[in-house]
C-alpha positions as a Markdown table, in Angstrom:
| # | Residue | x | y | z |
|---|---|---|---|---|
| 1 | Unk | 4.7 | -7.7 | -26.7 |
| 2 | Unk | 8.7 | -8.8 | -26.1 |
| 3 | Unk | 8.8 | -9.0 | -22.3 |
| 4 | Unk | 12.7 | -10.8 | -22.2 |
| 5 | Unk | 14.2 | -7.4 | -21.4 |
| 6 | Unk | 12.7 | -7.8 | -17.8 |
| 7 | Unk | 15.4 | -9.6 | -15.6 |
| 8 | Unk | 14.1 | -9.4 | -12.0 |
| 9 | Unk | 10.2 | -9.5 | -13.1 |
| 10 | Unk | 9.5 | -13.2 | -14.3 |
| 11 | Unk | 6.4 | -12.2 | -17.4 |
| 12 | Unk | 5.1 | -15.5 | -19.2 |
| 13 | Unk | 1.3 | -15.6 | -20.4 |
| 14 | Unk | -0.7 | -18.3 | -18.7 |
| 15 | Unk | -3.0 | -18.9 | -20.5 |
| 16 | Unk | -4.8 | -16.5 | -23.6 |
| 17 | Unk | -5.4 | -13.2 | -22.4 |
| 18 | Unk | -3.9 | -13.5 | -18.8 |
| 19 | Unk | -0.2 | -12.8 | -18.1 |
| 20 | Unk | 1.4 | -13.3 | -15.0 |
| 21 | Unk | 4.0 | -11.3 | -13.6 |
| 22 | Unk | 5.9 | -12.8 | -10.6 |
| 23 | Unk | 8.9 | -10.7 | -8.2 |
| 24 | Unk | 12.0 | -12.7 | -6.9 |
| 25 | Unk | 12.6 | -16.2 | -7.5 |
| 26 | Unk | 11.7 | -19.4 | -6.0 |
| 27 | Unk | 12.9 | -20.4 | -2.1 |
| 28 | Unk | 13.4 | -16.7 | -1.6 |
| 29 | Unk | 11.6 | -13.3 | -0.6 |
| 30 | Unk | 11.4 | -11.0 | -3.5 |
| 31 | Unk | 13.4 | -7.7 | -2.6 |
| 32 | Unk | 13.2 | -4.5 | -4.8 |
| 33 | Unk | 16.7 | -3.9 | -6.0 |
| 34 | Unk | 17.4 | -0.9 | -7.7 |
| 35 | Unk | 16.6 | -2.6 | -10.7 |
| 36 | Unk | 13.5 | -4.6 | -9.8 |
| 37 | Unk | 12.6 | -1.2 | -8.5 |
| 38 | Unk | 12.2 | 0.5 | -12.2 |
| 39 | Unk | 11.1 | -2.5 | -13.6 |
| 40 | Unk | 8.1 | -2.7 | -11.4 |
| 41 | Unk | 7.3 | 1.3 | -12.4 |
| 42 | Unk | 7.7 | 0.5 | -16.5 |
| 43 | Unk | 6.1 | -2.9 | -16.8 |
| 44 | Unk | 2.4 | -1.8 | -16.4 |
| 45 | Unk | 3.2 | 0.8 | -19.8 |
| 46 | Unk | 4.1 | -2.5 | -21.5 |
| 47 | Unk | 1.1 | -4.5 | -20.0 |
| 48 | Unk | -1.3 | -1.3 | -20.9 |
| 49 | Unk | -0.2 | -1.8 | -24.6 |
| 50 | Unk | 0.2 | -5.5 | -24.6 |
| 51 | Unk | -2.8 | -6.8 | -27.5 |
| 52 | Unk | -2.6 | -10.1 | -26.5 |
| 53 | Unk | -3.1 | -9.0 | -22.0 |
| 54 | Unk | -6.6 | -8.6 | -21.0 |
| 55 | Unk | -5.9 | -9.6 | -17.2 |
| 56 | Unk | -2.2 | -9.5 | -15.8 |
| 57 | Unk | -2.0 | -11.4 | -12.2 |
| 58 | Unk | 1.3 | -10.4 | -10.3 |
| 59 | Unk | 2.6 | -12.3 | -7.2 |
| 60 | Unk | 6.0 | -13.1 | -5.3 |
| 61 | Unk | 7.6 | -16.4 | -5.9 |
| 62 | Unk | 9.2 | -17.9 | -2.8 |
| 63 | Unk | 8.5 | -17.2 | 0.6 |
| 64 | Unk | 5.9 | -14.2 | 0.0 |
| 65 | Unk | 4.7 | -11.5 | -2.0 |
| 66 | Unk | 7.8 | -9.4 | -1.2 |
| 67 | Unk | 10.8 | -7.6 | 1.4 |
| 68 | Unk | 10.7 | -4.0 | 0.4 |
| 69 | Unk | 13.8 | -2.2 | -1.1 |
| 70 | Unk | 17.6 | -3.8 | -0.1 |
| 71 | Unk | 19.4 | -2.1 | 2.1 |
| 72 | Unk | 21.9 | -1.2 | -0.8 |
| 73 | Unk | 19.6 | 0.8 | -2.5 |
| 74 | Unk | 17.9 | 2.8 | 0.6 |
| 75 | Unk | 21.7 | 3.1 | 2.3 |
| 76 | Unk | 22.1 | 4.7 | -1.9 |
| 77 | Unk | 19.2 | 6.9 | -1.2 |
| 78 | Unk | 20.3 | 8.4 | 1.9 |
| 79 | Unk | 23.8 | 9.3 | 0.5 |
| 80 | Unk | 22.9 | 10.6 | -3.3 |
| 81 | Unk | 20.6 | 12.8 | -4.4 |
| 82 | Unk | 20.5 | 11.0 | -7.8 |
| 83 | Unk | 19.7 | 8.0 | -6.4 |
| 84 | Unk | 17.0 | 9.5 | -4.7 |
| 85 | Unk | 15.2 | 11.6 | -7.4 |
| 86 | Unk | 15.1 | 8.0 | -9.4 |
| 87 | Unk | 13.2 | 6.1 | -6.7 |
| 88 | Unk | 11.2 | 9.1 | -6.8 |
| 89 | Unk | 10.2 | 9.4 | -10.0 |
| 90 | Unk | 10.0 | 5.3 | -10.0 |
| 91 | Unk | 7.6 | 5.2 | -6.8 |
| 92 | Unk | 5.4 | 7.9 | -8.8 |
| 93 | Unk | 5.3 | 6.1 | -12.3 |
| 94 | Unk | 4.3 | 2.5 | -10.1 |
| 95 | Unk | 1.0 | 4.3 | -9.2 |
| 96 | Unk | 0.4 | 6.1 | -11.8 |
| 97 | Unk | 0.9 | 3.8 | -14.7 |
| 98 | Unk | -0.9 | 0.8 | -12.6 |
| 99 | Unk | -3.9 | 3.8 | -12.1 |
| 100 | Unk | -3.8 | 4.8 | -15.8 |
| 101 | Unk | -3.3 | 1.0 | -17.1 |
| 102 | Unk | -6.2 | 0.4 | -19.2 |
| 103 | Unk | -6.3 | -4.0 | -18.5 |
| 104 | Unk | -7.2 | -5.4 | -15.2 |
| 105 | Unk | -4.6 | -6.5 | -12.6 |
| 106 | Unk | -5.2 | -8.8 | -10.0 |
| 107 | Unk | -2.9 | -9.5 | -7.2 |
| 108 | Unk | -2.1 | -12.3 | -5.5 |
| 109 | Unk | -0.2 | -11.7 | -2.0 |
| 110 | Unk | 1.2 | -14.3 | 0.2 |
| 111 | Unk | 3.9 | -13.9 | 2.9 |
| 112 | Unk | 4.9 | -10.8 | 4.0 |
| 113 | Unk | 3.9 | -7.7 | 1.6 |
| 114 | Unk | 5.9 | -4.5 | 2.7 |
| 115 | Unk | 7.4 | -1.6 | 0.5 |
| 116 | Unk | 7.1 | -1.2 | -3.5 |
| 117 | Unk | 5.6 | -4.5 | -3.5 |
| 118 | Unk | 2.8 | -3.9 | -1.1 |
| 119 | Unk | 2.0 | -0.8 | -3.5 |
| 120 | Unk | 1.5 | -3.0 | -6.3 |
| 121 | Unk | -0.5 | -5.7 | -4.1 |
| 122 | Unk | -2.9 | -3.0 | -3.2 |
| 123 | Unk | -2.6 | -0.8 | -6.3 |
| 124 | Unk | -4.2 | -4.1 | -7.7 |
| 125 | Unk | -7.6 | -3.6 | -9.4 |
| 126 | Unk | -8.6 | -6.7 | -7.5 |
| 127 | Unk | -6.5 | -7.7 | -4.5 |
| 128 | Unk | -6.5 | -11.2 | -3.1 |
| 129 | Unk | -4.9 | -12.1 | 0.0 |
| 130 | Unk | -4.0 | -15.5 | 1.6 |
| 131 | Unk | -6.0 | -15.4 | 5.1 |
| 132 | Unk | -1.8 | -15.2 | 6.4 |
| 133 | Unk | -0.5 | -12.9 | 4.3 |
| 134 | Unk | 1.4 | -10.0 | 6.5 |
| 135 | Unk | 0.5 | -6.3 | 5.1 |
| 136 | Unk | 3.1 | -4.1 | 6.6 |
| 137 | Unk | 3.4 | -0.5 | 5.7 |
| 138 | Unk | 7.0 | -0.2 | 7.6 |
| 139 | Unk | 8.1 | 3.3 | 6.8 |
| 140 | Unk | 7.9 | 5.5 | 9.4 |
| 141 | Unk | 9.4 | 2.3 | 11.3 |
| 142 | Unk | 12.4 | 3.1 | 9.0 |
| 143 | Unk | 12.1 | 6.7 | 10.1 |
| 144 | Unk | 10.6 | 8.0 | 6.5 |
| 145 | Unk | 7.1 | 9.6 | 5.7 |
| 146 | Unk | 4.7 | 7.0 | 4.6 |
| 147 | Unk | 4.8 | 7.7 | 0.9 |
| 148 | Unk | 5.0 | 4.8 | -2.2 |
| 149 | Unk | 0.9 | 4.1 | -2.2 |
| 150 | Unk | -0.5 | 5.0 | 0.9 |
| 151 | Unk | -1.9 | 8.3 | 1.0 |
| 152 | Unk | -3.6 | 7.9 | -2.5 |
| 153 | Unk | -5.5 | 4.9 | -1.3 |
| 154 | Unk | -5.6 | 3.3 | 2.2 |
| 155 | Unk | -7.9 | 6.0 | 3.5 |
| 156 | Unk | -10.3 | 5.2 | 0.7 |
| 157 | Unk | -9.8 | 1.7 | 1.1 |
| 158 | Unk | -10.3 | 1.1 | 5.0 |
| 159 | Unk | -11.0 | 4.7 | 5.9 |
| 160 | Unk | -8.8 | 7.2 | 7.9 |
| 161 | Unk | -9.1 | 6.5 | 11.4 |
| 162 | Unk | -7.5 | 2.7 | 10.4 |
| 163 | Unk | -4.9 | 4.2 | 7.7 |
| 164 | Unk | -3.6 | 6.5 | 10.3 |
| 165 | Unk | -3.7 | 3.9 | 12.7 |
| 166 | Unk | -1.7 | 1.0 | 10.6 |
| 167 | Unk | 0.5 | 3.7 | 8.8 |
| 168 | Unk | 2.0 | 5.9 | 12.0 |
| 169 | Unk | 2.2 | 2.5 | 14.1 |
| 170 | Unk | 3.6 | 0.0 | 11.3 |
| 171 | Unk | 1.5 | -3.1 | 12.7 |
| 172 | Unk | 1.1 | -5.7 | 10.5 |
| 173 | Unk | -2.3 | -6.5 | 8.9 |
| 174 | Unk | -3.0 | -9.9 | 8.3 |
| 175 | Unk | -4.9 | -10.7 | 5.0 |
| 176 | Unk | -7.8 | -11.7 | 6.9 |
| 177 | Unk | -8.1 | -8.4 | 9.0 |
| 178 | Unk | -7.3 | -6.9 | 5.4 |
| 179 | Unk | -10.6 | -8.0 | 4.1 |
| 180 | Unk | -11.9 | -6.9 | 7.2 |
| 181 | Unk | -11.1 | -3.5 | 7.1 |
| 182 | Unk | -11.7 | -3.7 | 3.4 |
| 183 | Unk | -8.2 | -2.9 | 2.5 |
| 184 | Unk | -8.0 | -6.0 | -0.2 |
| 185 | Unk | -11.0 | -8.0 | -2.0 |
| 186 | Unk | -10.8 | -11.3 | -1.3 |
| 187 | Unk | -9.2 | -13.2 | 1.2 |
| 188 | Unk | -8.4 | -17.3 | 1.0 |
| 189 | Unk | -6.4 | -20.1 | 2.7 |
| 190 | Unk | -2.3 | -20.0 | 0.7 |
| 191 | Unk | -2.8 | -23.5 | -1.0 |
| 192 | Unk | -5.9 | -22.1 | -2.0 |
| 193 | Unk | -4.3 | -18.4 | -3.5 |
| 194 | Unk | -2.9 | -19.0 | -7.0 |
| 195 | Unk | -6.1 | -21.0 | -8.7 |
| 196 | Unk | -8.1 | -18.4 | -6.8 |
| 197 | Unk | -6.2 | -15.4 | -8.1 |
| 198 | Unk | -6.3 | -17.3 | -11.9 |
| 199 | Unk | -10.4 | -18.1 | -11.6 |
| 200 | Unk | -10.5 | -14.4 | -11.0 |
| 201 | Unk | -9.0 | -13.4 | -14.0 |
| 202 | Unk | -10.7 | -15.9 | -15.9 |
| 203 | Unk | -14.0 | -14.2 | -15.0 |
| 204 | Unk | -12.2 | -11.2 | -16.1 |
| 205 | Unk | -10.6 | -12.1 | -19.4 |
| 206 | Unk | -14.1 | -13.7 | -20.3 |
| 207 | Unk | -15.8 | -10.4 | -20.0 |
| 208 | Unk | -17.0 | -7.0 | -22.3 |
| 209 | Unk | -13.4 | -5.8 | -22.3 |
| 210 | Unk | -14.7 | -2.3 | -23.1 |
| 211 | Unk | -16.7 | -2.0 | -20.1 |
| 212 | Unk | -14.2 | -3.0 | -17.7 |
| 213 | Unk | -11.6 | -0.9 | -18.5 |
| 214 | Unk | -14.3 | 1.7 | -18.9 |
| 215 | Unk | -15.4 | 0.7 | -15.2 |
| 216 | Unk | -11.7 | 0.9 | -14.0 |
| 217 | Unk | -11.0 | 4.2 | -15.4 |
| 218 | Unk | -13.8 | 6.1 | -14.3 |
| 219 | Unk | -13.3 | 4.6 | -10.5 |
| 220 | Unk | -9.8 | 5.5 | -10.7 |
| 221 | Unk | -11.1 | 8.9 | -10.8 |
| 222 | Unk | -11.3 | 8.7 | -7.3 |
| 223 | Unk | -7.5 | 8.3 | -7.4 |
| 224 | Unk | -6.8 | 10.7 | -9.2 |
| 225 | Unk | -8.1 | 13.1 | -7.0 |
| 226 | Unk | -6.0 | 11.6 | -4.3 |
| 227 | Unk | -3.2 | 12.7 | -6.5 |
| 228 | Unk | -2.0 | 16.0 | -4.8 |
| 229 | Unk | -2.1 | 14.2 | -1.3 |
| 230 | Unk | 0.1 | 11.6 | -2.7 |
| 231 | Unk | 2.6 | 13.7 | -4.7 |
| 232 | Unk | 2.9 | 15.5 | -1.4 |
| 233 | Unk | 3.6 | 12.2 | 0.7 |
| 234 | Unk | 6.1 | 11.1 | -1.6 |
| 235 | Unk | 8.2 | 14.5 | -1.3 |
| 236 | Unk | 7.8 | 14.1 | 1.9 |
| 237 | Unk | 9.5 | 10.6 | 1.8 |
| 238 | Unk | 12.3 | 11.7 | -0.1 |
| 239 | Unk | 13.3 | 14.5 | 2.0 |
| 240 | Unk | 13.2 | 12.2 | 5.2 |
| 241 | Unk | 16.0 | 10.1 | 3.5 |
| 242 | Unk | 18.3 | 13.2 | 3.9 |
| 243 | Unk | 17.8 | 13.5 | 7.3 |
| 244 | Unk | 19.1 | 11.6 | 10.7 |
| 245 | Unk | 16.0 | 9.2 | 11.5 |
| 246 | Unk | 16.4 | 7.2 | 8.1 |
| 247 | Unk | 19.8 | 6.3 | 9.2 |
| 248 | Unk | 18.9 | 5.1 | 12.7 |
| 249 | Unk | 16.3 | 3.2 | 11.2 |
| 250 | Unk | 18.3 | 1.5 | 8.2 |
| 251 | Unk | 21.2 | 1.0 | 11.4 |
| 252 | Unk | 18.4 | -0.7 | 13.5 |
| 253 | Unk | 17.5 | -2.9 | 10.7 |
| 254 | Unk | 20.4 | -4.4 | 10.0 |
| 255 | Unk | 21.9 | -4.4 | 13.9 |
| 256 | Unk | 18.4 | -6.1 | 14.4 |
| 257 | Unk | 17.5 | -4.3 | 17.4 |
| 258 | Unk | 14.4 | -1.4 | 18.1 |
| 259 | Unk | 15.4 | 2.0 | 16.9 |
| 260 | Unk | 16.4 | 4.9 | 18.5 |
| 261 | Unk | 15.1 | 7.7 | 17.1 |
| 262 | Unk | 16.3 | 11.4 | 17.7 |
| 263 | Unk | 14.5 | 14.4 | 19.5 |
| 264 | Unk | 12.8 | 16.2 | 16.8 |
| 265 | Unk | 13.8 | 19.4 | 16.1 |
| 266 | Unk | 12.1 | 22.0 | 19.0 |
| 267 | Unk | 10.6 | 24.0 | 15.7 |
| 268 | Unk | 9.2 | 20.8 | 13.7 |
């Protein structure tokens, strides 16, 4: 598989049958550009029909796993409704192609974890978080329906009273309160996270690759079902970046000060 189209995604196989897949670059925190953006919904087709990819690891580079979209391409959103039928259709595709993937992903998650990224950090078959990690669902901070991932899975993952909790609130999670709640697999110390994330897939690789993917797919099932609930969300989503709280939220964000949202409308 010829992975040297990919310019924001880093691919390079670490070892037989385990590829890695790493967002941003070294020194910084990976951000979802528009590009990163549909790379990160069209690699997992690759990795599903990659021959030589039994396990494929993916983590940020830098300063954590990663930032969330730029501002560029969520101001883009709120203006075009090109622009936003594309991150639709890209936010879709990330779940669904890491659901109907047939090889095992592990992730890796250090730093913060917010936006497309932490969809793929908990998308993961196997998630692994460093005990400091910071899981932070932050969209309805930005004044948008939590869409991306979370409807399809958090409430299976930690259960509803703590999805509704950690997605209307946008409090951050850290990994070890993650494996608490059961919203990732493992958790570990950071100098500890990459050879524990690569003695994972190890185990993986080493195994009846028949019966894990067998495994995966029939659990994913239980995604599946979750489909309609998250189709719905991530309408949802999309229609809140037409409206007047995004753009309080994306002005507090880069003012750097708490947003102030609107009165909703007396018939909402």
């Amino acid at each position: 598989m010829d992975y040297s189209s990919y310019q924001d995604l880093k691919i390079r196989r670490l070892e037989p049958g385990i590829l890695e897949i790493v967002m941003g670059e070294e020194g910084k925190l990976a951000v979802a550009t528009a590009r990163a953006h549909a790379e990160m919904a069209r690699v997992w087709l690759d990795v599903d029909r990659d021959p030589e990819t039994r396990v494929a690891i993916i983590r940020g580079a830098g300063k954590g796993f990663s930032a969330g979209g730029d501002m560029a391409m969520v101001d883009e959103m709120t203006r075009d409704p090109n622009a936003r039928a594309r991150v639709w259709r890209e936010a879709r595709d990330l779940v669904y192609n890491m659901i109907n993937c047939s090889k095992i992903i592990v992730s890796a998650i250090h730093g913060p974890a917010v936006g497309a990224g932490l969809a793929a950090a908990l998308m993961a078959d196997i998630s692994i978080a460093a005990k400091n990690a910071r899981l932070i669902d932050g969209h309805t901070r930005l004044g948008v329906a939590a869409g991306d991932h979370a409807a399809i899975i958090w409430p299976l993952l930690c259960g509803m009273a703590k999805a509704k909790y950690y997605l209307l609130t946008c409090d951050t999670i850290s990994g070890e309160e993650a494996e608490r709640l059961g919203l990732v697999s493992l958790t570990c110390e950071e100098t500890q996270l990459k050879e524990k994330a690569l003695e994972v897939a190890r185990k993986l690789a080493a195994g009846p690759q028949t019966a894990l993917r067998w495994t995966k797919s029939s659990l994913n099932n239980w995604l599946r079902m979750a489909g309609p609930a998250f189709d719905a969300s991530l309408a949802m989503e999309m229609m809140g970046f037409t409206g007047p709280e995004v753009k309080e939220g994306l002005a507090a964000l880069r003012e750097k000060r708490n947003p102030s949202f609107p009165e909703a409308p007396p018939d909402f």
